[in-house]
C-alpha positions as CSV (number, residue, x, y, z in Angstrom):
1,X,-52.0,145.7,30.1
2,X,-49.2,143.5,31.2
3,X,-51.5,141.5,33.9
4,X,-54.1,141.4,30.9
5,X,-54.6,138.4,28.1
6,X,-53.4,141.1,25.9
7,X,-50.4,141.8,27.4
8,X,-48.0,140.7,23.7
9,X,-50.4,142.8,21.3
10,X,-48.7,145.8,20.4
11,X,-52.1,147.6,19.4
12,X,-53.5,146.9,23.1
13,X,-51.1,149.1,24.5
14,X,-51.5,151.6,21.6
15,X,-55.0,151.5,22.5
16,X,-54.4,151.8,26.2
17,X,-52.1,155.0,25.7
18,X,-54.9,156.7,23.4
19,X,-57.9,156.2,25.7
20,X,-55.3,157.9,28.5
21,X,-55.1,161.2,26.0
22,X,-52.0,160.4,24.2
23,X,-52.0,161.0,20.1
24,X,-52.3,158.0,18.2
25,X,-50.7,159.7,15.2
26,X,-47.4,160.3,17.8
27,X,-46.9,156.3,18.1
28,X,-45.1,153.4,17.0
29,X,-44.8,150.3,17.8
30,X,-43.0,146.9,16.8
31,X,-44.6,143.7,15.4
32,X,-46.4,141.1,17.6
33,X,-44.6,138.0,15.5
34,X,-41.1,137.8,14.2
35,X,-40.8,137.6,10.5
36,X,-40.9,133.3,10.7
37,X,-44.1,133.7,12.4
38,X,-44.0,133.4,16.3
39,X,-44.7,135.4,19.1
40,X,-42.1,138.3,19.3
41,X,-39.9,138.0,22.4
42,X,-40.8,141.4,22.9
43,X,-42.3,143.9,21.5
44,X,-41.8,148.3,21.8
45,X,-44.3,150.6,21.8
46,X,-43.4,154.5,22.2
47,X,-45.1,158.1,21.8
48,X,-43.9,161.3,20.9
49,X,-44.4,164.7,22.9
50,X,-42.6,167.7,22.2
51,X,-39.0,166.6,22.2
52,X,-39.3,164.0,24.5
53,X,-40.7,160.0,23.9
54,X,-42.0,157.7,26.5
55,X,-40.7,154.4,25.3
56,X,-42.5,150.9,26.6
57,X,-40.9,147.6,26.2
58,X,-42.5,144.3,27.4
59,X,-42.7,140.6,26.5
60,X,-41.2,137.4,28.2
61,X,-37.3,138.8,27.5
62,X,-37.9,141.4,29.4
63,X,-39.3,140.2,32.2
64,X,-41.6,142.9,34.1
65,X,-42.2,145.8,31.8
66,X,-39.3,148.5,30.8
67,X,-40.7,152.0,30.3
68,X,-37.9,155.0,30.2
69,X,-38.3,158.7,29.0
70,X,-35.8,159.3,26.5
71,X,-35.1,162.4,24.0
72,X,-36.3,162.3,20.1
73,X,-34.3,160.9,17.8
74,X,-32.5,163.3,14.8
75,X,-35.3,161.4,12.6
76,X,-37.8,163.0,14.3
77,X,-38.9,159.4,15.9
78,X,-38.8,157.7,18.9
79,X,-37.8,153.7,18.0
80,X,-35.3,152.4,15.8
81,X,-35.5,150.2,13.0
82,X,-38.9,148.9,11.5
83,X,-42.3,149.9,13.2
84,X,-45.5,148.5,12.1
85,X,-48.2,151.2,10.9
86,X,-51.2,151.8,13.2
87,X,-53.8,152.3,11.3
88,X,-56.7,150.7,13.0
């Protein structure tokens, strides 16, 4: 995705990780735009197995793309804050 055209959209790595096997319904990811309406300077994506997340981060802050296994949060989640929902 990150060499791709897509490589900013939140849902094109959602829909990368699905058509690898992973649960949609075990995801989140951030928004695309920041709340005044331009391009995030990056964006998270993360999914949930067992008690373990694998959490993505990419964007022009980041530089290359960030991925890191981490443990579940107490929430029961895997990012922090806001998430946008993925319903598509």
């Amino acid at each position: 995705m990150w060499s791709s055209e897509q490589r900013q959209s939140g849902r094109a790595y959602v829909d990368a990780l699905v058509a690898t096997g992973f649960d949609k319904a075990a995801m989140q990811v951030t928004e695309d735009y920041s709340t005044v309406g331009n391009p995030a300077e990056s964006i998270q994506f993360s999914v949930r197995w067992g008690d373990e997340c694998l959490i993505g981060q990419v964007g022009p802050a980041t530089g290359e793309p960030v991925t890191v296994v981490a443990p579940v949060l107490a929430e029961g989640t895997c990012l922090i804050g806001e998430t946008r929902p993925i319903d598509w």
